[in-house]
N, C-alpha and C positions, 0 to 999 in steps of 0.2 A: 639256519635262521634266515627269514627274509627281511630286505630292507621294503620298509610300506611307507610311502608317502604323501600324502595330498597335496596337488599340485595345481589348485583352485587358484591360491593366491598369486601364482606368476602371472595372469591374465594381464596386470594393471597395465598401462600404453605409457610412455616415458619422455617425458619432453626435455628439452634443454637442461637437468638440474641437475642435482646430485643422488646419483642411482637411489641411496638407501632411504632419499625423504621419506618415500613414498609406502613404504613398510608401512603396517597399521594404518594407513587413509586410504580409503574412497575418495579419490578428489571430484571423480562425477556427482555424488552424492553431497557434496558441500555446498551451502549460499556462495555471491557474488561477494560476503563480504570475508565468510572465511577461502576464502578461494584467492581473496588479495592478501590477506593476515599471508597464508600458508605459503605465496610463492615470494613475500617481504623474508619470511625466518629462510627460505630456503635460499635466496641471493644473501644475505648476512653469511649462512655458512660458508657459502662460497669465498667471501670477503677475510673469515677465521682463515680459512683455508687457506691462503694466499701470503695472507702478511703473517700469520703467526708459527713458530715454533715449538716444540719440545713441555715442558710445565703450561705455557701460556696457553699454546694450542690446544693443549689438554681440559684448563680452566674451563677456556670457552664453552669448549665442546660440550662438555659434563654439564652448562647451565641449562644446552640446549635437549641432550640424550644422554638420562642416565636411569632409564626406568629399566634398561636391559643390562644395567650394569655399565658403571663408568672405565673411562681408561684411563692410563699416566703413563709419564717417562719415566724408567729406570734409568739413574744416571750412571748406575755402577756396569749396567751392561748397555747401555746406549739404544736401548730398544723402546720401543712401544710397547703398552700392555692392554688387554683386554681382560677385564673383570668380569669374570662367569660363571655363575653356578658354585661360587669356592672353587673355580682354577681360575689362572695368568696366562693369558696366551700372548705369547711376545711375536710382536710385528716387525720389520727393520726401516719402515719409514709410515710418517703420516698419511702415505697414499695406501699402502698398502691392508692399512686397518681402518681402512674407511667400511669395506664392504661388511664387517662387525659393530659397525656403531649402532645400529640398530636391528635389533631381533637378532641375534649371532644363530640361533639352530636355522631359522631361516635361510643365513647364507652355506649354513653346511650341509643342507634339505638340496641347492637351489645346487650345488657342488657336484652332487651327484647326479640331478635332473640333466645338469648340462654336458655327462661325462655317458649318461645312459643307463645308469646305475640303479636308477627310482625304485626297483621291483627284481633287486639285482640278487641274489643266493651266496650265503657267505655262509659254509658249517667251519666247525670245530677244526682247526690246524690249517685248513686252506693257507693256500701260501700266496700274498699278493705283495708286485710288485710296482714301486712307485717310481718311475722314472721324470724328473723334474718335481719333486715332492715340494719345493717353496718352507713352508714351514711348518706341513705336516696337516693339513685339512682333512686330506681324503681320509689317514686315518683318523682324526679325531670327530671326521661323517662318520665312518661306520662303526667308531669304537664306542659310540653309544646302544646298538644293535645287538654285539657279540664281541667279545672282548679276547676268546681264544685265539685268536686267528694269526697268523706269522707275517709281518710285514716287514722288507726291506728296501728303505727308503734309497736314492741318488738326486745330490740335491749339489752343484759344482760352486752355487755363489755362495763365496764363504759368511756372506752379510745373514743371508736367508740360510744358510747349513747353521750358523750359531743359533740363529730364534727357535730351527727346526730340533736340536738338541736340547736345549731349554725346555721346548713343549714337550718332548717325548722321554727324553731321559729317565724317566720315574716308571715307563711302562718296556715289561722284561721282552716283551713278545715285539717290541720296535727295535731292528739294526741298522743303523746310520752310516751313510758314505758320503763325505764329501770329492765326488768322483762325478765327471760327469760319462752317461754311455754314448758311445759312438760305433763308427766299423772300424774301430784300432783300437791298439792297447801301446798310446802316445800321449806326450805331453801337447796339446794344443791352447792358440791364443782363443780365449772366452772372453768376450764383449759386453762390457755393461750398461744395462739401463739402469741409472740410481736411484730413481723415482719411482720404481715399477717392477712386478716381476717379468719381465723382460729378456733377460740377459740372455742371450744366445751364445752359441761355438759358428752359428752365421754371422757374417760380417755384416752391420748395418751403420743408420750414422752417427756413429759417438766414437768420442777421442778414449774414451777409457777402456782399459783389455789388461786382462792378467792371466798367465800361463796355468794352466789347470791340468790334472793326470785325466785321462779319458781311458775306456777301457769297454772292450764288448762284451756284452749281456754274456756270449756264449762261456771267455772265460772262469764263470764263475759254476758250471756244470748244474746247472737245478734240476732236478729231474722233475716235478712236475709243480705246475703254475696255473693257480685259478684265473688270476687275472693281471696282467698287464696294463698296468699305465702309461700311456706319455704324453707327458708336455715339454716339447724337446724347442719352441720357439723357432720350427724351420728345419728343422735337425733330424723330425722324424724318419725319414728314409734311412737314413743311416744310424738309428738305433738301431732300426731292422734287420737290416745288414748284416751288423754285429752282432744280431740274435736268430739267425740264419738257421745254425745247428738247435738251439733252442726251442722254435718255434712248434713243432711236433708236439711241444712238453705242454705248450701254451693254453689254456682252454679259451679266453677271452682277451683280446684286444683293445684298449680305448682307447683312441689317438684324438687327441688337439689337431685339427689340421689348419690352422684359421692361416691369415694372410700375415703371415710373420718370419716369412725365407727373406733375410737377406734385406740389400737394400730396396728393391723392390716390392718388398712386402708381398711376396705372393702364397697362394697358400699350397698346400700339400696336398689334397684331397683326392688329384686323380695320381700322381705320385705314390701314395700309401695304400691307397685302395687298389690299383694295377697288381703292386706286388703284394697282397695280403691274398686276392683273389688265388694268383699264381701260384701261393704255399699253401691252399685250399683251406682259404677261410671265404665266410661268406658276411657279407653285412645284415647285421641283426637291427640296429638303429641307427638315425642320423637326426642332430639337431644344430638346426639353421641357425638358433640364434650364438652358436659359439664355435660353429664347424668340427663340431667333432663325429665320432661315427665308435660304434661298437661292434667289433668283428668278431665273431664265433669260429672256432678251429671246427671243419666238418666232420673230423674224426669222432668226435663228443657228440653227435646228434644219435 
């Protein structure tokens, strides 16, 4: 089955606000008076955003966007919610479910546009893997498509590993690892962003870090793999590494390369793509606005 998507609506140009205003408006097409109205509600949200927390946060928010389904806090799991369709998708902070506050298939459409995926082949048992999985988007993009398909998620921050068990737990064809991968099979210090998904096994600038098990892709012997994910925060080279012997097995690649190594923030793009070329893959897409790239093994041609 294929993933088909219209990708009309990513056009809009984005100014200073908050990414998801802008879902549902033309602002080209609006008066000079709703064009004032529209950037007063969008500085307010910002204001919500700022001073409020947890229930409050929620209040507000809900006054402003709840025609796609409102959120709340769980107090018993300490999470964020998203109201959709009859499911709960749990977030681990208010930043992190912002990108759901409005139009949620939208951001799970716009998930896979930015991963390369739009027009991507997913049959019956495919086996994908999701390295940096956060709290389980990519599957719950494509698990509107085809539902058979085999996914094993790697997801090392235990904030985001609990939201990602929450959301997935009820579906038999998702396997959960709170692991992150690397070229070892060691305990390493993981760096947190608490605000964001973020969190690296690169060292960047925050005081917080907690020891995590890491472990290479190759250990776990897959013999064949539709597609490969990662959002490794900088890390990617060293997925790879550790999925050296694996990579033969791989048919597709999609690597985050954006500017996230470290304290310098640099990105990974000729790093990943040098040694992808090397293991004779070749680059099938690339999209600028989130530096990622989709690599095809040339075996499978």
């Amino acid at each position: 089955m294929s993933i088909k998507i219209n990708f009309e609506q990513f056009k809009e140009t984005l100014v200073d606000l908050p990414f998801f205003v802008f879902r549902h408006k033309k602002v080209e097409n609006l008066n000079l008076i709703s064009k004032l109205l529209f950037l007063i509600k969008s500085k307010v949200i910002i204001l919500i955003y700022k001073l409020f927390n947890e229930k409050l946060y929620c209040f507000f928010m809900n006054l402003f966007y709840k025609k796609d389904g409102k959120i709340s806090f769980s107090q018993s799991h300490k999470t964020y919610l998203k109201h959709h369709e009859n499911n709960q998708i749990h977030y681990p902070n208010k930043t992190r479910i912002l990108g759901s506050m409005v139009n949620h298939n939208y951001e799970l459409d716009n998930l896979l546009y930015s991963y390369g995926l739009e027009s991507f082949k997913v049959e019956k048992d495919d086996l994908i893997i999701d390295c940096g999985a956060n709290v389980g988007n990519l599957f719950l993009s494509i698990n509107r498509f085809i539902e058979n398909f085999n996914y094993k998620a790697f997801e090392p921050d235990p904030k985001a590993f609990k939201c990602l068990e929450l959301n997935l737990n009820k579906f038999k064809n998702a396997d959960l690892h709170c692991i992150g991968l690397s070229n070892e099979n060691k305990n390493k210090k993981f760096y947190i962003n608490a605000d964001t998904g973020d969190s690296s096994l690169e060292a960047f600038n925050t005081e917080i870090s907690i020891d995590i098990e890491t472990r290479e892709l190759d250990s776990y012997k897959y013999e064949k793999i539709k597609l490969l994910k990662i959002d490794a925060e900088g890390h990617e080279l060293e997925v790879l590494l550790g999925a050296k012997k694996t990579l033969s097995n791989i048919e597709y690649i999609s690597v985050d390369m954006g500017a996230e190594k470290g304290e310098g923030t640099e990105n990974t793009v000729a790093l990943v793509t040098n040694f992808l070329i090397s293991q004779n893959f070749g680059l099938v897409d690339f999209k600028e606005s989130r530096t990622t790239g989709l690599f095809k093994n040339l075996i499978y041609n």
